[in-house]
Structures are given as structure tokens and as C-alpha cells.
N, C-alpha and C positions, 0 to 999 in steps of 0.2 A: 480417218486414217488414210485412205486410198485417196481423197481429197486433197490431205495436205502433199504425200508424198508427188503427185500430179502438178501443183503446186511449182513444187520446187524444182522439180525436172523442167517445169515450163520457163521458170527464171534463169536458170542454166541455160538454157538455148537460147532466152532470148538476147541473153549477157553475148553470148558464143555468135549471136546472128549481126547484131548491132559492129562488135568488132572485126567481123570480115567483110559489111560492108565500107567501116570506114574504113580497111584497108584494098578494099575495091575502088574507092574515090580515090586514096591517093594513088594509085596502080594506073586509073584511067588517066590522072593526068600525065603520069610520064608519058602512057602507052601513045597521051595524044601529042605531044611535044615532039618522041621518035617512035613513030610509029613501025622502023622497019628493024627496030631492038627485038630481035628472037626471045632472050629472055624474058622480057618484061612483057612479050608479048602472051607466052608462053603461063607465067604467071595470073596474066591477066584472063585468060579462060580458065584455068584453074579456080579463081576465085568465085568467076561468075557461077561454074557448078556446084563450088560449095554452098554457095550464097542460096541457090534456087533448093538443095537439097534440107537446108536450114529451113531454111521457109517451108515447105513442105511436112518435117519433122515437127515443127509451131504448130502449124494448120489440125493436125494429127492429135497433137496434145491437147489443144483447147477442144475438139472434138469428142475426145474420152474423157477431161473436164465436165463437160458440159452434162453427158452421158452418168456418170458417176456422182454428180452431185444430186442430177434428180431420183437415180436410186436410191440414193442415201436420205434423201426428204420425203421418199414415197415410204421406206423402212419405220423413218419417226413416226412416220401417222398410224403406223400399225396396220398399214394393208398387206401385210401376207407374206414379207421380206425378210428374207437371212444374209445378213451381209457376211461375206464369206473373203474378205479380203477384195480385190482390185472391180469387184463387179458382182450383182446381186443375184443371187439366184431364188426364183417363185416356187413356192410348194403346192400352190393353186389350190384357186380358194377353196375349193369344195371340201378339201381335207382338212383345210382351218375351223369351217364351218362345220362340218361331219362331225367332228371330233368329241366325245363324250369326258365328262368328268371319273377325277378319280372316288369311289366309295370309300367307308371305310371297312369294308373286308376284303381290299385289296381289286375289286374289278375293276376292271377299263375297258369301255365301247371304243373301237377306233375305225378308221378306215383300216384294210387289208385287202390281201387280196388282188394286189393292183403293182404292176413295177415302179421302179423308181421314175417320178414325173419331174421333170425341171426341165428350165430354157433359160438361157440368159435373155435377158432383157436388151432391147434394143429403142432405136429412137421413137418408135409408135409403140410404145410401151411393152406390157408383157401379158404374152396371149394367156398366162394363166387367169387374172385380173379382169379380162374382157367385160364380164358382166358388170363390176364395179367401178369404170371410168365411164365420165361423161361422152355422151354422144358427139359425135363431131358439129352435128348444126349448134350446141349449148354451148362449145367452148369458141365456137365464132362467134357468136351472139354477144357472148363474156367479154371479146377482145375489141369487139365494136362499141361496146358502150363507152368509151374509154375515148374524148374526143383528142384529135391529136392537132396539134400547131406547127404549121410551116413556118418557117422564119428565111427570110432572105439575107444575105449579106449586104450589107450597105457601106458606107465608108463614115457617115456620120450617122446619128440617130436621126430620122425626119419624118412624114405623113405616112413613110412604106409600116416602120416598124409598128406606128401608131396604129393604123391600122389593121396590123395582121395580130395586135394583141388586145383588140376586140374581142367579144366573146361569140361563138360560131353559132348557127341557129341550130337549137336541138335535133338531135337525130330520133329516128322513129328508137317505139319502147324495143329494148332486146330481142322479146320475145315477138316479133313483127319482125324484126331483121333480120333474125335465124331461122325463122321458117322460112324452108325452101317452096319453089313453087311446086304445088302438088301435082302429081300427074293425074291425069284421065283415066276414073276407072273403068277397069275391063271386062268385059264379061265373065264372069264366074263359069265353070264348064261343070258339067252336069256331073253329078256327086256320080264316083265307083262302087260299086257292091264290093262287101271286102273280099280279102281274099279265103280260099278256103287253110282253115290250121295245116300248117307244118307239124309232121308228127316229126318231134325233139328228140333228135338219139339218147341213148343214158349216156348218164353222168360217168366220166372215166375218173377212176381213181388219182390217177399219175397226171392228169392236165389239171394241173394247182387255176389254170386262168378259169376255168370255169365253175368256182367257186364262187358264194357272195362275198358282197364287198363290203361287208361289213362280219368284224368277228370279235368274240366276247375270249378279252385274256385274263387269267385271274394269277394275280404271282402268288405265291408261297411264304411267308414270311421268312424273314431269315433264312434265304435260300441265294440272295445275291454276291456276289465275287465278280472281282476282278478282273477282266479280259487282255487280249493283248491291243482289240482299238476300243474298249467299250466296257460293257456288264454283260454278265449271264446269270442270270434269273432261271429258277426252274418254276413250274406253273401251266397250267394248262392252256389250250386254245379250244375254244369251242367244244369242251369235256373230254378233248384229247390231253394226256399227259406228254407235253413239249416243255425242251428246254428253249429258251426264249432270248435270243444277241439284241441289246438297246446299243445302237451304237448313232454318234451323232450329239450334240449337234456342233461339233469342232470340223473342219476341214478333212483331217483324217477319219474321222470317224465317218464321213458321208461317203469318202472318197473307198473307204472298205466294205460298207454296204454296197455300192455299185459293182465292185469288183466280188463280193460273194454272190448278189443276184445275177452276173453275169456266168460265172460258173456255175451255180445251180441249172439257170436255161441251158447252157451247153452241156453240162452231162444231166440231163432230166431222162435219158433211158436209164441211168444207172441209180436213179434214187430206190432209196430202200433195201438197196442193194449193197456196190461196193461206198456209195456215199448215203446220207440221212436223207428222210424226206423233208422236205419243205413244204409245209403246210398253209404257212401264211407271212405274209412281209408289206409293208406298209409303213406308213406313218403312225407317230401317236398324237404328238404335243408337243408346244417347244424345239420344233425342229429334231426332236428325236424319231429315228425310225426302226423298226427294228425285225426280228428274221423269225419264226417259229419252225423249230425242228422237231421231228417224232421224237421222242424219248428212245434208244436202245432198251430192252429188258435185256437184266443179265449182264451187260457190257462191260467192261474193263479197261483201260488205255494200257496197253503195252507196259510203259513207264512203270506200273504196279504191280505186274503177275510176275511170281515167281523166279528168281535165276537160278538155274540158265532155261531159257525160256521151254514150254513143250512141244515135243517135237509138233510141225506141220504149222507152228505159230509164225514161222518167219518166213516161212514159203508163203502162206496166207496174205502178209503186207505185201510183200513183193508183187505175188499176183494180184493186189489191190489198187497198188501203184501202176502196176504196168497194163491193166484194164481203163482206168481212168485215162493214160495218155492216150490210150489206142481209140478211146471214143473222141477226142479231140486232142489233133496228132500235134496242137500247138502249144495245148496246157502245162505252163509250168505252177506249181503249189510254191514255191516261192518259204515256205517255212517246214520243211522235212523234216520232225522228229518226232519219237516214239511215242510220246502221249496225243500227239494228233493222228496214230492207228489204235482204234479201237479191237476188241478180240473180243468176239461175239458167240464163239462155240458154235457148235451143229446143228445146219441148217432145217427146217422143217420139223414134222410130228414125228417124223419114222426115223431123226436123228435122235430125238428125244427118248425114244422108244429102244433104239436098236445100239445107239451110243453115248449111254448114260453113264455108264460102267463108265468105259471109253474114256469118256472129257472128265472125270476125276482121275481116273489113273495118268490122263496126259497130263491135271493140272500140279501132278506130286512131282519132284523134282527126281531126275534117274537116278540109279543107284551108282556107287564112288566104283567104278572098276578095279581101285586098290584094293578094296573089301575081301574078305576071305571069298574063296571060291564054292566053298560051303552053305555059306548063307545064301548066295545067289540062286534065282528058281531056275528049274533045269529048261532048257528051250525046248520045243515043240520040235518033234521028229518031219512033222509033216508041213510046219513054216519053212520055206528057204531061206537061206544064209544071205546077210545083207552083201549086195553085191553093187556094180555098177548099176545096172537095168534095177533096181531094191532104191538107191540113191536118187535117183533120175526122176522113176514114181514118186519118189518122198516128195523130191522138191517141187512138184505138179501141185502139191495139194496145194487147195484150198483156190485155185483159181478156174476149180469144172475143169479138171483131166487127168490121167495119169493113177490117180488111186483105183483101190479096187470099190465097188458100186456100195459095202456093206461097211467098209470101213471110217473109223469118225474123225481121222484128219484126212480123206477128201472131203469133208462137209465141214471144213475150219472156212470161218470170214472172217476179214477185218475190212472196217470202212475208215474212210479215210475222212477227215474234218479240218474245221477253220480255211477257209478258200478267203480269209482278208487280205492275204498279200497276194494271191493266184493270181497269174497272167495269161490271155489265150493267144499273145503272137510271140512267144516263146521259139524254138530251134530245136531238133535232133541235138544236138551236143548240150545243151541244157536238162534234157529231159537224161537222159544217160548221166549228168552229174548226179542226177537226183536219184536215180535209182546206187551210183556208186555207193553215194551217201549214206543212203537207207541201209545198204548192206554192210557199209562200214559201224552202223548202229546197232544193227543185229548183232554183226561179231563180237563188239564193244560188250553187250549183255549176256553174251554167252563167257565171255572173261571175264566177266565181275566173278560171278560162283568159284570157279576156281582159284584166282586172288584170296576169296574170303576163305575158300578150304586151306589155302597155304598160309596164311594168317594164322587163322585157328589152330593148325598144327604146329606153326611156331609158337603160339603163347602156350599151349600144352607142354611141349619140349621145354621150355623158359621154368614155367611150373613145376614141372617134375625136377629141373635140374636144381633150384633152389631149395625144393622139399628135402632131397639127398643132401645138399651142402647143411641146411638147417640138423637134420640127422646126425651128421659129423661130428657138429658142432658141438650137440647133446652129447655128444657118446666121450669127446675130446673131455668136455667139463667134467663126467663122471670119471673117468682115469683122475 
């Protein structure tokens, strides 16, 4: 494909190059006839820089020609290549090689553990490949065997031609011609004692790099869906319960992997945290690669809880949102909506402990203030009346401030997910639309609930009012 279209952009230039020089010959002749014609003079520079820039533009084409065809014959043979449109990209070998079959209860050994590795390929091939191309003395060796024939011009056929299509006296074997001359060897210097062990700090939880690089995924059956670049698999990684992104091996689908392992490294203080842990990411097979995240316990997506939301849940996103830009002041999320904030409930043992009560009574929906006054529980003499400084605390929660130390929406999270479309050379006034936005989506669900209470008491009132007409009706027929 990349071949032909190459091709054919190269026959347009050369169409484009051929007809401004013949209109450079006929230009020179006038130019030489009157050479002191301004115009035609004028003209006649004009041509020449087109003509050299054509040329140039040719030069260029068959260049990337040449470039693009031997990717594309390196790909048929099956060494290691993804052709990805205009130019190839290596997954290197080792992850071709590394790579483990699928069983059939679902395991797969892969490489992990390792960032995204590619290089585009260039004219001395592709460094991932190194081990698998010939050394350079073999493929001189290759090109010498190959006897070659000078031919002279002559004007008739005579003794020249006869001669030089004789057959040449054979050349030494290949392998005599591509050895090079050996050097002189050197003295060997006296073996070192090794050195003494480095005592290995411990393993940090949160530096995913210093994990092995190989890890055991096992998916779920009937647990995959649909993404927005890919699949999402739930399954485990190395007897962790992780939801597992295959994304790949389409153009977008590599191009969203990159962009999630790039923002995973730039907020990796906040894993576990306001975002998921990333456990593992690598290749599998097939040019797919894919991302393993911690499982949430407990978790929800926004999208699903309850309307109108509980209180301290949308303080929660916001301070989720606005935690993430502040750890990289350039990241935009690029896809802001309610089911990519998750709602996690209260943090730690001693939320568990202290605000169990708490996060069920936050997750019921409040009571209709139309309601009798009656029915309502009588307030607390000794809580204060919601005020401004009452407001202010509220909307703190969930981002570490502003609540009181015992209460269970300051220990509301949500974490924020899907970084496929995320960008980190984003702007202040981007990062603000996105928080707009967010808050425009909060308010949005805090209006659905009431919509639906006004619905509801319109189709009661509708109800009632037909029950009484129906009534009439009866009472009309019995007169």
C-alpha cells in the first residue's frame, strides 16, 4: 500500500519535472536570442529554481521508495514487522521470541513489565533485529560473488566487445573474500577478582520498572467488552485480580497504548490513589499489547450511583480532577465523563470502622424537603446550621481537607481512568475547560432526580385525574 501510493506521487513529479524543463529549454532559447528581455529573463530564474526543487522532491521519493519497499520484504519474511501504514515499525525480537502460547484455561506467558519499545527502521536496518541480520563481512562476501562485466561504448561491434564478453577468471571462494584481515592478538590482562555483592535495596511497591519481565495473565471467561481503542478483559496478573486494556494492533490502538503508558509514568505518585495501579504492560502476540490495572474493590463509576448523587461524591471528582493536573500542570484527559470517575467510598480500616453507618446513609438518596415536616428527624442541637464556612468544608471533601478528621465524606475518593486520549502538552485554559465540564456533569445528575420527581408527580396528578372522570362517568350511567 505505502509502495504503491509512493509510486504514484513519484510519477506526478516526474510528469511535473519533465514539463518545466521543457519549458526551461524553450525559455533559454529566447533568454539567448534577447538576453537583455527583463521578463523572459525573470522567467527564466524562476524556472531554474523550480526545476532544481523538483529534482530534489524526486531524489527524496525514490529515497523513501527504496526505504519502504525493503520494510515491506523484511515484514513478508516474518521478521518481527508491523506495517503500520507509510513505514514499519519493530516490536524487537526478543518479545516475538519470549512470547508464550495460549492454554486452554485461558493462561498466557508474555513479556511485561517493559515500556513501549519501537524505532522506526532506517537504512542500516532495525536496531531491534541486530541479532538476526547478517554480519556485514557475509553480505560483502554475497555481493562479490556476483562477477560483474564492463562493457565500453564502441561505435561498431569489433575485438573491444569480443573481448570484454569473455568470461573473467574466477574470483577467490566468498568465504576467502569476506574475511577480513585479522588483527594481532593482544595480550589478555590479568583476570579481576570480582567484586564484593551490592546489598539490593527492597523492592518498592509503586516502581512497576522493577518488576520481572515476564508475568503470568489468566483472563476470565466471558468477561470481555468492548473498549473505546480496544478490549477489556477482567483476569488476573500474577494472582493479582486486574482488569487487563489489549489494545492494538491497529494504528490507533498502539497510538492509545503509548499515550496511557505515558500518563501512567507521569502521574505514577498518584497510582493507587487518585488513578489505578499499573501493575504490568507489555506485549502479548500479534502486535497486541496490553496494560494491567489493580482491580478497585467496592468501586462504582459515577454513571451508576444513585440520583442525585451523595453528598461529598462530586467534591470527591473534582478534587480527583484537579489533583491529577496539579501533578502534571500540562495533562489534559482528553475524554471527561462520569463513568471514567469511579467512587470508591472511605478510605482506610478506621473509615471502614468509623464510617460504615456513614457511606450507606450517604449512598440513600436525601429526603424531598416537600415532605411533611413531621416525618422529617428532628436536627441535632449541638450540629451547626449549614452555613457558608458548613459549604466551603463540604466541598473540600474528598481531596485531604476541609472536613472534620471523623467524618466519612472527608474520606470520599474517586479515581479517575482511561488516559487513551490524554495529553501532557496540554494549557491552563484546557485543563479549566475540563474541570467546567466535569462540574457541568455533576450539576446535569443532580437534575436528573428532580426531572424524575416532577414526572412522577405529573403521572400521579394524570392518574388521579382520570380515576375521578372514570367515577363520573359511573355515577352519570347509574342516574
Amino acid at each position: 500500500m505505502a509502495v504503491a501510493l509512493l509510486q504514484n506521487r513519484l510519477e506526478e513529479v516526474d510528469k511535473e519535472f519533465k514539463k518545466t524543463e521543457a519549458e526551461l529549454l524553450a525559455t533559454g532559447e529566447r533568454f539567448g536570442s534577447n538576453p537583455q528581455d527583463a521578463v523572459v529573463k525573470f522567467k527564466h530564474g524562476r524556472l531554474i529554481a523550480a526545476l532544481a526543487r523538483q529534482d530534489a522532491h524526486r531524489r527524496h521519493l525514490v529515497e523513501q521508495l527504496a526505504k519502504v519497499a525493503v520494510a515491506e520484504v523484511r515484514a513478508a519474511a516474518g521478521l518481527g514487522y508491523l506495517d503500520v501504514g507509510s513505514a514499519a515499525v519493530c516490536g524487537g525480537a526478543a518479545a516475538g521470541a519470549g512470547a508464550g502460547d495460549t492454554s486452554a484455561g485461558g493462561e498466557l506467558s508474555c513479556i511485561g513489565h517493559r515500556p513501549w519499545a519501537g524505532s522506526l527502521c532506517d537504512d542500516q536496518g532495525c536496531p531491534g533485529l541486530a541479532a538476526t541480520q547478517q554480519p556485514p563481512a557475509r553480505v560483502w562476501g554475497a555481493r562479490r560473488q556476483e562477477p560483474v562485466t564492463r562493457r565500453r561504448r564502441t561505435k561498431a561491434p569489433g575485438p573491444e566487445l569480443r573481448r570484454v564478453a569473455t568470461p573473467l577468471a574466477p574470483e577467490p571462494a566468498p568465504a576467502a573474500a569476506a574475511r577480513p584481515p585479522q588483527p594481532s592478538p593482544q595480550p589478555q590482562p590479568p583476570p579481576q577478582p570480582p567484586p564484593p555483592p551490592q546489598p539490593q535495596p527492597p523492592p518498592q511497591p509503586a516502581d512497576v520498572r522493577a518488576a520481572p519481565s515476564r508475568v503470568l495473565l489468566v483472563f476470565h471467561e466471558g468477561q470481555a467488552r468492548q473498549g473505546s481503542e480496544g478490549f477489556v478483559a477482567d483476569g488476573t496478573c500474577d494472582g493479582v485480580e486486574c482488569v487487563m486494556k489489549l489494545l492494538g494492533p491497529n494504528p490507533s490502538g498502539l497510538a492509545a497504548h503509548a499515550r496511557e503508558l505515558a500518563a501512567y509514568a507521569a502521574l505514577e505518585p498518584l497510582q493507587g490513589r487518585q488513578v489505578p495501579e499499573l501493575r504490568a504492560w507489555g506485549d502479548i502476540r500479534w502486535g497486541v499489547r496490553f496494560l494491567a490495572l489493580r482491580r478497585l474493590d467496592g468501586a462504582q463509576p459515577l454513571s451508576r450511583l444513585p440520583r442525585p448523587l451523595p453528598p461529598g461524591v462530586a467534591a470527591a471528582a473534582l478534587a480527583a480532577l484537579e489533583a491529577v493536573q496539579a501533578a502534571c500542570p500540562r495533562f489534559v484527559h482528553g475524554d471527561v465523563r462520569l463513568s471514567n470517575f469511579m467512587w470508591v467510598g472511605p478510605e482506610g480500616a478506621a473509615a471502614e470502622e468509623a464510617g460504615g453507618a456513614e457511606e450507606e446513609e450517604a449512598l440513600q438518596p436525601q429526603p424531598n424537603p416537600d415532605q411533611d415536616s413531621v416525618s422529617a428527624p428532628e436536627p441535632d442541637s449541638q450540629q451547626p446550621e449549614p452555613g457558608p464556612e458548613r459549604a466551603a468544608a463540604g466541598s473540600g471533601d474528598g481531596g485531604g481537607g476541609g472536613g472534620a478528621p471523623g467524618s466519612g465524606a472527608a474520606r470520599l475518593r474517586c479515581v479517575l481512568l482511561d488516559f487513551g486520549r490524554s495529553r501532557l502538552d496540554g494549557d491552563a485554559s484546557q485543563q479549566q475547560r475540563e474541570r467546567e465540564q466535569l462540574r457541568g456533569l455533576l450539576a446535569a445528575a443532580q437534575q436528573e432526580q428532580e426531572e424524575e420527581e416532577t414526572d412522577s408527580e405529573e403521572e400521579e396528578t394524570e392518574e388521579e385525574t382520570e380515576s375521578e372522570g372514570e367515577e363520573e362517568g359511573l355515577g352519570e350511567e347509574e342516574v
